[in-house]
N, C-alpha and C positions, 0 to 999 in steps of 0.2 A: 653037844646037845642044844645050846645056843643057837648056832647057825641053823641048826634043821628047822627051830622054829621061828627063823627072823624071814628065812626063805618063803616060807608059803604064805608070809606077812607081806612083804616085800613084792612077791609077786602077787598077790594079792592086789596090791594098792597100781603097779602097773599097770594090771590088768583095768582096774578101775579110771585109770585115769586116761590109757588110753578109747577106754567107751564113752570118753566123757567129749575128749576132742574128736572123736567120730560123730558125736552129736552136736556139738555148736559148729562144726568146719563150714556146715555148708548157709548158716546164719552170719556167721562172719564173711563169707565171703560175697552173698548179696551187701552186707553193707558197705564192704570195701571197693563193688561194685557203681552202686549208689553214689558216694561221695566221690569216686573217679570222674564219673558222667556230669555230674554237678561241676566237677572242678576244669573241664572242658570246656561245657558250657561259657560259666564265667571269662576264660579265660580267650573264647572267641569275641565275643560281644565286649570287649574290656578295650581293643584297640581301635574301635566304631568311636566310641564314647569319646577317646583322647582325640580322636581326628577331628571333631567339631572345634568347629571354631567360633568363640560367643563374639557376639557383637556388643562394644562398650557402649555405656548409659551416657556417657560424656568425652567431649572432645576437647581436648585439653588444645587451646591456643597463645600462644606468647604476642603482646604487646612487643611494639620498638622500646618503652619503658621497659621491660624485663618483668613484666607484672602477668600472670597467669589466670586465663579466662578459660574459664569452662563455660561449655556451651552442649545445654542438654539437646539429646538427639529422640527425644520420646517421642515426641507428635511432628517428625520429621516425616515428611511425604514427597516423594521425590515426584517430578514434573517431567514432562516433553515437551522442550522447545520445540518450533518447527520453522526453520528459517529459512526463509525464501529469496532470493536475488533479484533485486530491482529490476523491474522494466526496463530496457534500453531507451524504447520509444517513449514519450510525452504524451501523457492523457490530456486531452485536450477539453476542458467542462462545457457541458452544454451550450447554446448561447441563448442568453438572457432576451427574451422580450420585454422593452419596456412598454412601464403603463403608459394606457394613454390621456396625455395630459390634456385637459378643456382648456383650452384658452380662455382668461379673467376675463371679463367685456370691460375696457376703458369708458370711464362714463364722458359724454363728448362735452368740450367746452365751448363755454360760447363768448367769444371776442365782440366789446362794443368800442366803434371808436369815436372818437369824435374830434370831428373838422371842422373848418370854416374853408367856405367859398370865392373868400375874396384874398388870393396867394399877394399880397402884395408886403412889403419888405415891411413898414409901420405897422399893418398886421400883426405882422409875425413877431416885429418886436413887443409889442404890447402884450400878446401871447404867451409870450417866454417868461412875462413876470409872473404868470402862474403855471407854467409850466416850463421848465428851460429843456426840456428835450422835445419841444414842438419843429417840424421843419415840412419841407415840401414836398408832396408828393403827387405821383400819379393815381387815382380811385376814379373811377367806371369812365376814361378816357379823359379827363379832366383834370387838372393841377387845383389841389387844396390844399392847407395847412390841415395837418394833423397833429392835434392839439394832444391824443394822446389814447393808447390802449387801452382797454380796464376788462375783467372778468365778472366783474362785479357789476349788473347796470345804474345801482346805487354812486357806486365812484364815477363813471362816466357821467352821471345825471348832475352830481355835485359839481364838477367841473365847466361844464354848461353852462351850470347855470351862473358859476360866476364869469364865465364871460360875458354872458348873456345880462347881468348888473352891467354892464363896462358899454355894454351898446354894442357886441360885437356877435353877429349872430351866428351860432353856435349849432351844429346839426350831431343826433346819434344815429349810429346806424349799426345794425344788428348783420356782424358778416358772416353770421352762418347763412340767414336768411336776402342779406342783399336789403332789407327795409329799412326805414327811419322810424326811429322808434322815438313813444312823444314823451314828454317830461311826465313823470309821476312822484307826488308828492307833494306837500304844500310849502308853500315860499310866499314871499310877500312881493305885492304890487298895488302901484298907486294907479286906482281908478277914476277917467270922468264921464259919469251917466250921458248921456246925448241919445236926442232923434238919431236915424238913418241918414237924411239929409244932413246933420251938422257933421258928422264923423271925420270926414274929410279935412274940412278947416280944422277941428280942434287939433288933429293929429300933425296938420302942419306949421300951427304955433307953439304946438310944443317941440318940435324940431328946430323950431327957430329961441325957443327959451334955454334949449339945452346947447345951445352952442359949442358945438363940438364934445360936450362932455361925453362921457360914454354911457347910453340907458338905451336899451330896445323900446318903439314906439310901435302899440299894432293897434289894428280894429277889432274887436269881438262883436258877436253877436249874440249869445247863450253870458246865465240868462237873461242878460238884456243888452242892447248896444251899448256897446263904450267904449271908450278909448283906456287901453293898460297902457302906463310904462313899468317895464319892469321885466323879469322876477329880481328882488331881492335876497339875499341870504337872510340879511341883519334886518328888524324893522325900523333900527335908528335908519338906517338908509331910505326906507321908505318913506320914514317919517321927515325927513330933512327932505327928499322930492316933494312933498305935500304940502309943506311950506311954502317952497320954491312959487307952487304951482299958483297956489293961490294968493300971495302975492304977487302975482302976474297976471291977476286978472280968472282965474280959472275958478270960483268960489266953491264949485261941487264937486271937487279933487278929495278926495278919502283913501284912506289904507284897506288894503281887504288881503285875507291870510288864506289862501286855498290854492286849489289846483291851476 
């Protein structure tokens, strides 16, 4: 009695359970579908992924110390050299024009010398006490003493003139120009007033009062006749000829200081 009714129970439930897997069979199997395709998927694209190969943030370098340098490679920007092979040939550079240079103007100088006309040996010696490089030479075809150079016509004139104290007469002359050039300056000389008629005589008793000594004796005219001796450098020398003079007779003998 049992069995009869465990049976229509039994299959009952059979029944029911397989309507049940005839209803979900074909939901399970889109899923199993589903998750296959998926697991494909993955599994293509999975060995892309392992083949990249990253590039490291740092580059590890060893010192000969054994000490470890990293050396970041973030703002690394690689470059193209481009290297070229020398020329064989030699570049030869242009060639320089130089400027053109103005020659400086040399400003010309002017040589005075000053001689004496009488070359004779006493001369010369007498000469050499004021200047010991006086000697003899040839000037415009003639032999003089040349008493000495100067650049200056100041120094040639000073030198003059002391010859020209001494009695010994004394000439400059300008060799740019080839002229004689006259004394400028004031020096001292002893003058005696006289006529025109007396000039004569007075000038050659005083040649005869100076007895050899050395003084230049001339005539002037400007501004009035008379007899100079002189120039002097010093006026004690003038002053001691003025003396001289007039104790010998000559009473209108005076010092005068000019040209």
């Amino acid at each position: 009695m049992k069995r009869q009714i465990q049976s229509p129970i039994i299959a009952k439930f059979f029944n029911l359970d397989i309507s049940w897997n005839l209803a979900i069979a074909p939901a399970v199997t889109l899923l199993v579908g589903t998750w296959l395709t998926l697991a494909a998927n993955a599994t293509q694209t999975q060995p892309v992924a392992e083949n990249k190969k990253s590039i490291p943030n740092s580059v590890a370098r060893f010192s000969p110390e054994g000490r470890v340098f990293r050396i970041s490679n973030s703002n690394f920007t690689p470059r193209e050299l481009d290297f070229q092979a020398p020329s064989s040939a030699p570049v030869n550079p242009p060639p320089v024009k130089p400027l053109p240079v103005n020659p400086v103007p040399t400003p010309r100088t002017t040589s005075y010398l000053v001689y004496v006309n009488n070359p004779n040996a006493l001369t010369l010696q007498r000469i050499k006490q004021f200047e010991p490089s006086a000697f003899v030479r040839q000037y415009q075809q003639r032999n003089v003493i040349q008493a000495g150079i100067f650049q200056q016509t100041a120094n040639a004139q000073k030198l003059a003139i002391a010859l020209e104290s001494q009695g010994i007469d004394a000439r400059i002359v300008n060799l740019s120009t080839g002229e004689d050039t006259d004394f400028t300056g004031k020096f001292y000389f002893v003058v005696i007033p006289a006529k025109q008629n007396k000039l004569g005589a007075i000038e050659q008793r005083i040649q005869q009062l100076r007895m050899g000594m050395p003084v230049r004796v001339s005539q002037r005219q400007e501004p009035r006749t008379h007899v100079r001796v002189g120039p002097f450098l010093a006026k004690e020398q003038a002053e001691n000829w003025r003396r001289y003079l007039r104790a010998s007779g000559l009473r209108r003998a005076r010092v005068y200081y000019g040209q």
